[in-house]
Backbone bond lengths (Angstrom), bond angles and torsions (degrees), N, CA, C in turn:
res aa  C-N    CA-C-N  psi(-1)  N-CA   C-N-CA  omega(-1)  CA-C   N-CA-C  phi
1 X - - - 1.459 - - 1.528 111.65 -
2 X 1.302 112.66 23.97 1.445 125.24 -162.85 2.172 99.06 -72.27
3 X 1.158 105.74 -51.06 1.667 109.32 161.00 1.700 125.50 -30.49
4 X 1.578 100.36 -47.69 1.348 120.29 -161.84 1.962 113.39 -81.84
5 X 1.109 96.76 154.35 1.321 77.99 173.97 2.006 109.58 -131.26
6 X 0.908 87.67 129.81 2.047 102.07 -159.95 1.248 94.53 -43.66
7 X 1.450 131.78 146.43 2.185 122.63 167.65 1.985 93.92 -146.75
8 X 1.407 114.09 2.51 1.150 101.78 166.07 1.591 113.84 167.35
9 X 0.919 103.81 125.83 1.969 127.48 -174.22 1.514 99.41 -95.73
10 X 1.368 84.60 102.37 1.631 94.62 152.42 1.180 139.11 -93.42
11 X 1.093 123.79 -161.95 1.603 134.52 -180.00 1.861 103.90 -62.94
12 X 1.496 86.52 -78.59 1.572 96.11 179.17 1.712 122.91 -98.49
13 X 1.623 122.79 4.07 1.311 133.56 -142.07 1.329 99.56 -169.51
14 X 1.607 116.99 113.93 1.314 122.23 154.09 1.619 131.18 -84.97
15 X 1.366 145.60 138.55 1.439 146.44 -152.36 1.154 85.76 -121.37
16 X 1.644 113.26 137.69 1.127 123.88 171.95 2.197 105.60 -130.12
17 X 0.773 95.28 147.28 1.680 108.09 164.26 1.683 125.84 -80.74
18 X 1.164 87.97 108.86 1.586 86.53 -169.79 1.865 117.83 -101.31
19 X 0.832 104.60 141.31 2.092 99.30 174.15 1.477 122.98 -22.64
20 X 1.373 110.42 -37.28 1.315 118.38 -138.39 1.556 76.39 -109.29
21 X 0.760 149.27 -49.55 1.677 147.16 -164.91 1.070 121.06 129.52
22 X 1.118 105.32 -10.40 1.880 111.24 175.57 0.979 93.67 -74.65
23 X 2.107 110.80 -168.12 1.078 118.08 175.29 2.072 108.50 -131.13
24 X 0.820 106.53 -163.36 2.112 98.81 170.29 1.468 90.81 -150.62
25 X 1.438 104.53 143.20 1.399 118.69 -161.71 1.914 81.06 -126.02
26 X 1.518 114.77 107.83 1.397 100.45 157.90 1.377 97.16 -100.11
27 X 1.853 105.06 172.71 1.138 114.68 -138.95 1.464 79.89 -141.51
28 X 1.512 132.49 121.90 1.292 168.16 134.71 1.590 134.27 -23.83
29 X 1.292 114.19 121.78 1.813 110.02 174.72 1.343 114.33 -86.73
30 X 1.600 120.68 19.62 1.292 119.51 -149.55 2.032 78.31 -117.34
31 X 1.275 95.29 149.10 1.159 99.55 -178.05 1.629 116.76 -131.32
32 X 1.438 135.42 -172.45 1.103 140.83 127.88 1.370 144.72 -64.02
33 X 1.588 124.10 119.76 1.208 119.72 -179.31 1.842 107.90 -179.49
34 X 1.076 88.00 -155.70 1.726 91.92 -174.30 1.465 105.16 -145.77
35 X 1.163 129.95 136.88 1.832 133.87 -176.65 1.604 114.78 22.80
36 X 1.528 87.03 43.05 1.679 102.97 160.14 1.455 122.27 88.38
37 X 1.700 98.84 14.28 1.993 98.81 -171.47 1.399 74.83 -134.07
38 X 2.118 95.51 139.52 1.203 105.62 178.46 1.162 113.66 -76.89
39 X 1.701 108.57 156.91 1.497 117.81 173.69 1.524 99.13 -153.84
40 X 1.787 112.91 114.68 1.499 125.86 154.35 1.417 108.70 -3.65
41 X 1.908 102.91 -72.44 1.731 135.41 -128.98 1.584 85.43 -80.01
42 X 1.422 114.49 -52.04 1.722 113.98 -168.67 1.422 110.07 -41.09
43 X 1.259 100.95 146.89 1.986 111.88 -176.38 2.067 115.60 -109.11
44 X 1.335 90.50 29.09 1.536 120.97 -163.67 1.733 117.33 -130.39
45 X 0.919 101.36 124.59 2.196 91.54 169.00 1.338 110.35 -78.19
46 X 1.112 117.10 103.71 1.847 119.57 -168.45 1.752 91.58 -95.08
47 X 1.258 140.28 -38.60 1.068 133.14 178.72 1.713 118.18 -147.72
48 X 1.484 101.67 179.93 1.777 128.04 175.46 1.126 109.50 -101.68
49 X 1.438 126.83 113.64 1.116 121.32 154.48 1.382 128.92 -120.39
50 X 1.403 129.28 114.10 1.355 120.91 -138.47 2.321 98.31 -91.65
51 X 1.864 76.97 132.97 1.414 80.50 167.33 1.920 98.70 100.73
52 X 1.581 117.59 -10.20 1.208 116.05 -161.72 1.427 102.41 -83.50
53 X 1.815 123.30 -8.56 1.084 123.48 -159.69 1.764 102.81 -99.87
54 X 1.139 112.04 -28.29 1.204 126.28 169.77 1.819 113.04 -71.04
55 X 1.270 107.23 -35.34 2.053 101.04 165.66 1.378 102.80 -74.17
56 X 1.148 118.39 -46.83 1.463 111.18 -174.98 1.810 118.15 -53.64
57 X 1.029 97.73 -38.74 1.377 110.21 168.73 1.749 117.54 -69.44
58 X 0.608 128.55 -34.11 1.624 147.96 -155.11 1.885 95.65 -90.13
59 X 1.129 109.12 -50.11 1.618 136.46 175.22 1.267 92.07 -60.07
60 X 1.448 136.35 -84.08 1.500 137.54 -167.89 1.387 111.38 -62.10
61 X 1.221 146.42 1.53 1.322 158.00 -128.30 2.052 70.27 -144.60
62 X 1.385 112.02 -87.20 1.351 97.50 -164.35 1.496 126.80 -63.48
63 X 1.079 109.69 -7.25 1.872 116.31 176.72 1.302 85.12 -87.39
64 X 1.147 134.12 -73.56 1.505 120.85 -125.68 1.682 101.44 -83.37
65 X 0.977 107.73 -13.51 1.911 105.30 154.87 1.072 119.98 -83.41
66 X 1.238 132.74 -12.41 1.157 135.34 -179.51 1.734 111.03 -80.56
67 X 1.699 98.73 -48.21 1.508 114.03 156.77 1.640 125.70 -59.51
68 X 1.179 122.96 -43.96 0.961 117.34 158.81 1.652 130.67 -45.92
69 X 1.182 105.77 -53.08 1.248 120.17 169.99 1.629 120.21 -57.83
70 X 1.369 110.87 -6.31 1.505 110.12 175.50 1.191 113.08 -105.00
71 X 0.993 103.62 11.44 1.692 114.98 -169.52 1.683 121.93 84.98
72 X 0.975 105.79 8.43 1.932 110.83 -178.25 1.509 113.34 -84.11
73 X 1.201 114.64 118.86 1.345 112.99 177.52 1.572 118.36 -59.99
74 X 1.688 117.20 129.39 1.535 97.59 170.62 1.802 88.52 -137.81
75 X 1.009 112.86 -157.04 1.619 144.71 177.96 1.637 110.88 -65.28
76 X 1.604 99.87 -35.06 1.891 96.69 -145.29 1.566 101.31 -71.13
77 X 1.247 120.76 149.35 1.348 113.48 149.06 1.376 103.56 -140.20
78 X 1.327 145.96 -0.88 1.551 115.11 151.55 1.707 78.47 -177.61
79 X 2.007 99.33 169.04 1.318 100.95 171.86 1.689 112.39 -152.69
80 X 1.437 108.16 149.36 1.397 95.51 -169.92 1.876 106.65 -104.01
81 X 1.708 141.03 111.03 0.789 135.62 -177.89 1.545 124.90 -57.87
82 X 1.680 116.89 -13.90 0.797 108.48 -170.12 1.689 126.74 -101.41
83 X 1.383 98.87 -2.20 1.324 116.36 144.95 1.598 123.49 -111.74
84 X 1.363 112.37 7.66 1.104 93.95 167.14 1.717 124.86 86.90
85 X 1.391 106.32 18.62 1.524 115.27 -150.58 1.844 86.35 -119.44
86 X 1.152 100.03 -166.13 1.618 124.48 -158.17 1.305 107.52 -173.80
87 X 1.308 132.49 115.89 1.153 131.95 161.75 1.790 113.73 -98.88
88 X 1.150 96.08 134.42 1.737 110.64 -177.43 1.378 136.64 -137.48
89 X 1.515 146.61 112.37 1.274 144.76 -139.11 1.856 83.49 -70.37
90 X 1.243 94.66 -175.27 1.672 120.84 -170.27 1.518 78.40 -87.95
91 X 1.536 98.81 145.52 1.403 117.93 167.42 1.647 103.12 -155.07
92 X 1.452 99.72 141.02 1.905 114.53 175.75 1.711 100.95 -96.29
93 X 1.404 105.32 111.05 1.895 110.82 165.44 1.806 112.97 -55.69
94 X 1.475 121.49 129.91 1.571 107.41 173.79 1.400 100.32 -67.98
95 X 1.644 109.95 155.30 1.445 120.66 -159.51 1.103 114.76 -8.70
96 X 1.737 152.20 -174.10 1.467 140.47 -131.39 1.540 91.51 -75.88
97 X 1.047 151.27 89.80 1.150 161.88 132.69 1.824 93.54 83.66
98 X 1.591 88.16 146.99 1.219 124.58 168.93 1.783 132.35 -105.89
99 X 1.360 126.17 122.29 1.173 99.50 167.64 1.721 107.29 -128.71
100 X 1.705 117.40 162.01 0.876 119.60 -151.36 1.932 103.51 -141.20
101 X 1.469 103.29 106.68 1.622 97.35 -178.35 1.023 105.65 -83.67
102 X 1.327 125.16 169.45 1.799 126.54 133.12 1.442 93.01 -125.04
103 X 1.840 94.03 152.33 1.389 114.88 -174.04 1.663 104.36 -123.58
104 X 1.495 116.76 125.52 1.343 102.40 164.19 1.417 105.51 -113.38
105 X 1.654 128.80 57.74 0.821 105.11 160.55 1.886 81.28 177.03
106 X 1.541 115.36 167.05 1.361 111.67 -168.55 1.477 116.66 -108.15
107 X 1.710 117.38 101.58 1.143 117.15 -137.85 1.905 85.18 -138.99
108 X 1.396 104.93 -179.27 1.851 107.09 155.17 1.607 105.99 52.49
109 X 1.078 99.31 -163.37 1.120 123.37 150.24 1.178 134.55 -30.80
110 X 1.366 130.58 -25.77 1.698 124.83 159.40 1.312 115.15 -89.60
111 X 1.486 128.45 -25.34 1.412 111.78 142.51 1.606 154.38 -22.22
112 X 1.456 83.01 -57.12 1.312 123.58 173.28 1.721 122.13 -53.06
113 X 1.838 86.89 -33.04 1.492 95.41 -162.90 1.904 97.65 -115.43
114 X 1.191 123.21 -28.90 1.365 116.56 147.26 1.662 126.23 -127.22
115 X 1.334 93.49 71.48 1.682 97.13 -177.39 2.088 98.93 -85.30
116 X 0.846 92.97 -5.38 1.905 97.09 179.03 1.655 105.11 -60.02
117 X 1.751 96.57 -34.30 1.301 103.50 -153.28 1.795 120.54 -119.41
118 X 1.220 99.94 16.05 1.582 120.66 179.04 2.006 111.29 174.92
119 X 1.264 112.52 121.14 1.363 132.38 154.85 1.564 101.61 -22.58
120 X 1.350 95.19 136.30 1.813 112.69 165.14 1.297 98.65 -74.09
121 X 1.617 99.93 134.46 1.117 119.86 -179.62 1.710 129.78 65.48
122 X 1.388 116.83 40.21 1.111 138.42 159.82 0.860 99.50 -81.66
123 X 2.097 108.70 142.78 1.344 117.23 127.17 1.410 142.41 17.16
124 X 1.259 137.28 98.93 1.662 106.79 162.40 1.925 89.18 -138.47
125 X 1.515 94.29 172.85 1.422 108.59 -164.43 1.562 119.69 -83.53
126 X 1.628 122.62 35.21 0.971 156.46 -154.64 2.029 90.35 29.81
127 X 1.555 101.42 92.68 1.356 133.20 -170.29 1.542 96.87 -90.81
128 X 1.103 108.63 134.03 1.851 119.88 -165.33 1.722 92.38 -117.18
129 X 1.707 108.59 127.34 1.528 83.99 165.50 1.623 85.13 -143.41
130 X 1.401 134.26 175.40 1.257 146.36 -146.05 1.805 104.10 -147.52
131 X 1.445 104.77 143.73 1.651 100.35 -179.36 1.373 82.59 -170.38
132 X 1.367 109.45 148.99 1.325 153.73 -152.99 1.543 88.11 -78.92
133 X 1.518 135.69 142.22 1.393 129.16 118.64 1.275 139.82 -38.60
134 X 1.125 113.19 88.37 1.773 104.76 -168.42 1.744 93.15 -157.67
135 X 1.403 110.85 93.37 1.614 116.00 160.73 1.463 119.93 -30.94
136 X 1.011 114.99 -82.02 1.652 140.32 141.48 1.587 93.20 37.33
137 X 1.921 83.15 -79.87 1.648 96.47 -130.91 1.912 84.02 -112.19
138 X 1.263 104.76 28.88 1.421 98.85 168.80 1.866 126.86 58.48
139 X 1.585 72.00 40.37 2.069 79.60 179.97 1.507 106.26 41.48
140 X 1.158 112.04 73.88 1.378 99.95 161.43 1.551 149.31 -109.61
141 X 1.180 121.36 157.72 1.534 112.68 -149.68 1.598 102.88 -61.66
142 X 1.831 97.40 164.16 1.386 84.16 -178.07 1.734 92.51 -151.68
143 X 1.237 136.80 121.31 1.557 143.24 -157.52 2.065 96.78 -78.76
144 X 1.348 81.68 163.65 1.517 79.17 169.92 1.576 131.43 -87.25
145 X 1.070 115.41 -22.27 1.572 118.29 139.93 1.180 131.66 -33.17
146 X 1.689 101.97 -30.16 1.655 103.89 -174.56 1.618 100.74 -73.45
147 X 1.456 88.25 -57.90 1.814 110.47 -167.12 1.320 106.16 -49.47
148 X 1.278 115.98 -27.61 1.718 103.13 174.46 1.554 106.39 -105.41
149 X 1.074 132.68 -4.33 1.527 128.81 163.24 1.537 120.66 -81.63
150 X 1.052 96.56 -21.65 1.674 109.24 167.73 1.718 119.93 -100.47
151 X 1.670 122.72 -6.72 1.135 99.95 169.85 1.310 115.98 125.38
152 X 1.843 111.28 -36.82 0.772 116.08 -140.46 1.764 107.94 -87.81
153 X 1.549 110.09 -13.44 1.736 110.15 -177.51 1.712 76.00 -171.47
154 X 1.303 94.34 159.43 1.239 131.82 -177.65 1.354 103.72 -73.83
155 X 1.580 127.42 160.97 1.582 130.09 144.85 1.204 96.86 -20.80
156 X 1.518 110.82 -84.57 1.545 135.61 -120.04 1.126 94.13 -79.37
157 X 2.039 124.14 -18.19 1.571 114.42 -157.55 2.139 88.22 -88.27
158 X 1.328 106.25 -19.97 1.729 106.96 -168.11 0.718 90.97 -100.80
159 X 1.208 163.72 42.80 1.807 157.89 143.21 1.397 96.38 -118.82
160 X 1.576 129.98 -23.42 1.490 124.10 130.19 1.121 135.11 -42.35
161 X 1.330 118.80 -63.03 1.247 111.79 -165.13 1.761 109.56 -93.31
162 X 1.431 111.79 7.60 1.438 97.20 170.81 1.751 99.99 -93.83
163 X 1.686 118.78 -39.04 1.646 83.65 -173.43 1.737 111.10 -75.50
164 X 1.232 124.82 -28.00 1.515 124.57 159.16 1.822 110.62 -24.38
165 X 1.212 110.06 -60.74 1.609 117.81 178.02 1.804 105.34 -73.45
166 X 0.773 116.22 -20.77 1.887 111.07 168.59 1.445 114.44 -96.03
167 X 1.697 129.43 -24.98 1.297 108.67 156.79 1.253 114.92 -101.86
168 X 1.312 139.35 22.88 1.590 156.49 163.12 2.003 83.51 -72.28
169 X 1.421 101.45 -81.09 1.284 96.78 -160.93 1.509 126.42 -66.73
170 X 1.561 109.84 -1.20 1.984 113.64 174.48 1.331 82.72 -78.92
171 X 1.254 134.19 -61.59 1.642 117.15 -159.63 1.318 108.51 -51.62
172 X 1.139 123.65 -52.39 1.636 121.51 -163.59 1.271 109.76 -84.54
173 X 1.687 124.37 -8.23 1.356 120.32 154.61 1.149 131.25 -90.03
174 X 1.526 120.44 -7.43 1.792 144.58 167.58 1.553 105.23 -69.13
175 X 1.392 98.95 -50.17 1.589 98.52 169.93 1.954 124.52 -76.89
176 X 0.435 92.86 -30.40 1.844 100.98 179.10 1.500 95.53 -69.52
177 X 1.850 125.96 -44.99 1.442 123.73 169.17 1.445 98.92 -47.87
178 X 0.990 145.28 -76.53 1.321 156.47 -128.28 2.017 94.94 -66.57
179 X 1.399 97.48 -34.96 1.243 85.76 176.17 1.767 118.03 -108.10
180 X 1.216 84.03 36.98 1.911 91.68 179.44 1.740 124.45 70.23
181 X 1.639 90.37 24.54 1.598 90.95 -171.10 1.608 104.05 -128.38
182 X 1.193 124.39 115.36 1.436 125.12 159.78 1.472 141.81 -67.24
183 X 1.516 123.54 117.42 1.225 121.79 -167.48 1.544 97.09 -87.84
184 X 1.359 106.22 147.93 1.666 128.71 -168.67 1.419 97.93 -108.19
185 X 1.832 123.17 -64.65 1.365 115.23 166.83 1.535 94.95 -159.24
186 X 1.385 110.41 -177.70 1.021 112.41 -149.28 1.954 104.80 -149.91
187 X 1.118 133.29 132.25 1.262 133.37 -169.82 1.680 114.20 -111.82
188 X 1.521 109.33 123.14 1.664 111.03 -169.37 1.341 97.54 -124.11
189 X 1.639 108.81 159.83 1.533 110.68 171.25 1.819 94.14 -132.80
190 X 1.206 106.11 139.86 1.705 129.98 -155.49 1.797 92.97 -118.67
191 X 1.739 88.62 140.51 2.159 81.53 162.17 1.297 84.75 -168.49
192 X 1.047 132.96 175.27 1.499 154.60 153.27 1.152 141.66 -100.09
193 X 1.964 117.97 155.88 1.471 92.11 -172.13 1.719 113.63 -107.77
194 X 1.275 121.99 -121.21 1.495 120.29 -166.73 1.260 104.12 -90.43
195 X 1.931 124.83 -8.02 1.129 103.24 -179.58 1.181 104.71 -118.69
196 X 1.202 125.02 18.39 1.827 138.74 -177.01 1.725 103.69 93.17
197 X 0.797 104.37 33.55 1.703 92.22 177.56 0.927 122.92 -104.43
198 X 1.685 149.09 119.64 1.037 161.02 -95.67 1.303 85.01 -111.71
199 X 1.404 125.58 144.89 1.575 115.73 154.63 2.033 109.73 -156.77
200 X 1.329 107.63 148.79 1.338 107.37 164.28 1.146 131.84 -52.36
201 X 1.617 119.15 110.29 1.873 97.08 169.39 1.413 94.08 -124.43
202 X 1.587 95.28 -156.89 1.604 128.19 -175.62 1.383 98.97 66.32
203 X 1.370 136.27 -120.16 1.638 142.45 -138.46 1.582 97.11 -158.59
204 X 1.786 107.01 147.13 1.137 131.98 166.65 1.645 110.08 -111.86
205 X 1.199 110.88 80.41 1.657 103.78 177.94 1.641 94.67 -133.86
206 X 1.611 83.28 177.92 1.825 108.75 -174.45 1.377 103.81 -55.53
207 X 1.456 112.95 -50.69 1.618 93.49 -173.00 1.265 130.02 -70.57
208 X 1.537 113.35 11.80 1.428 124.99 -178.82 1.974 102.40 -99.01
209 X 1.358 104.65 -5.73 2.035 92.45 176.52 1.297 90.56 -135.54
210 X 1.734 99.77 175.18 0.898 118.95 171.71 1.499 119.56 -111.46
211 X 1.363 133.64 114.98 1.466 127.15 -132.60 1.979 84.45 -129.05
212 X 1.370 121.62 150.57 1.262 134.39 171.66 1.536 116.42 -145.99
213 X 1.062 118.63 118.75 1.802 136.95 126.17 1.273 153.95 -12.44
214 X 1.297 119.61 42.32 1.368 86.06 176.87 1.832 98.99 91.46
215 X 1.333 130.38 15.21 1.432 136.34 -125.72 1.112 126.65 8.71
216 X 1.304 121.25 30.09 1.663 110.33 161.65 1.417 108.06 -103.85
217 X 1.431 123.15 173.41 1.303 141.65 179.25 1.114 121.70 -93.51
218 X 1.986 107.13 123.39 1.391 116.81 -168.02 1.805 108.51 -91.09
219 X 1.607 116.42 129.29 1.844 92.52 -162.17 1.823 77.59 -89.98
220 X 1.234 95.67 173.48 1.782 102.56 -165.34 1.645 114.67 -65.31
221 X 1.282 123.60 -21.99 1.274 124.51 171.46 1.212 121.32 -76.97
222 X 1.351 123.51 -33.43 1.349 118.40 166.41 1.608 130.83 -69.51
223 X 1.599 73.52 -24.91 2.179 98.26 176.29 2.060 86.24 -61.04
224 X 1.125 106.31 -89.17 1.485 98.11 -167.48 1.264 132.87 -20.17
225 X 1.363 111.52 -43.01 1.470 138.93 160.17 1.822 92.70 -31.27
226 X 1.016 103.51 -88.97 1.614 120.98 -160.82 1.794 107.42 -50.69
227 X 1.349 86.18 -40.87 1.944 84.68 -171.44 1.570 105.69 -74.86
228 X 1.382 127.67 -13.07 1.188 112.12 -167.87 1.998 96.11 -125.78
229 X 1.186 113.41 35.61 1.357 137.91 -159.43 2.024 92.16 -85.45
């Protein structure tokens, strides 16, 4: 990475600055979790798992051409496996970053928060909801009224980026059917470019959904296992 010049260390993914204006996203064995067992949800690198940075990559490599190819704007423009890198146009995060699920089904955390009012594991109408980046304060949700009363995206950019995030997630749940596996919901990160146009970034991997069997629960390493089986 001696070319590159470092602009931000992440969790699982270092950003580099590239000549051309893009950026290179290498991709990490360092994971999420807590006293050494992985966890998606944790906001911490609890462990190493060697080789996990290369599925993760391999995973976003096959969605995001696949997305591309449907016409959906995202980030990707090419990637090299053998370092492990990602190349990606410039993209602006809405205010300190945004992330954005869809759920087709009532699982996690929306259980949690209206289980009064629907059975675990219902149905839902692949339901899009949005929450702030903020460790802190526990990612918290944030309506679209907010996001445009505060600044943070336009109407027109969130009536973007929710059907963008509902046919983002039929493709990548059409495919996971195909291999006998059901997606429950699924976690995206959204930004825009110089002329406001909504687009996909960061990563398409396992530890970003929640994937099921047969109704049991696939934990994300074994998911990789299977999808690239």
């Amino acid at each position: 990475m001696e070319n590159q010049k470092l602009v931000y260390t992440g969790k699982t993914k270092n950003v580099y600055a590239l000549e051309n204006g893009n950026y290179l996203l290498k991709f990490k064995d360092d994971c999420t979790g807590k006293d050494g067992v992985f966890d998606p949800g944790e906001n911490s690198v609890g462990l190493t798992i060697e080789g996990v940075g290369d599925v993760n990559l391999r995973m976003s490599i096959y969605f995001f051409e696949k997305i591309n190819a449907a016409g959906i704007l995202t980030h990707f423009v090419s990637a090299n496996l053998a370092d492990t890198t990602m190349e990606v146009k410039p993209a602006k995060v809405f205010g300190q970053g945004l992330e954005v699920i869809c759920r087709y089904k009532a699982v996690g955390s929306f259980i949690r928060r209206y289980g009064a009012y629907i059975e675990s594991g219902a149905d839902l109408p692949a339901y899009v909801e949005t929450t702030f980046k903020d460790d802190d304060k526990g990612d918290p949700l944030v309506t679209k009224d907010a996001l445009v009363a505060l600044g943070v995206m336009t109407e027109a950019q969130y009536d973007s980026l929710k059907k963008m995030t509902q046919d983002i997630t039929k493709i990548v749940a059409d495919d996971l059917k195909e291999k006998g596996l059901d997606l429950y919901d699924i976690k995206f990160e959204f930004g825009y470019d110089a002329d406001g146009n909504v687009m996909l970034i960061d990563e398409i991997a396992s530890g970003n959904m929640r994937v099921y069997k047969d109704g049991q629960y696939i934990d994300p390493m074994t998911l990789n296992k299977l999808f690239f089986a």
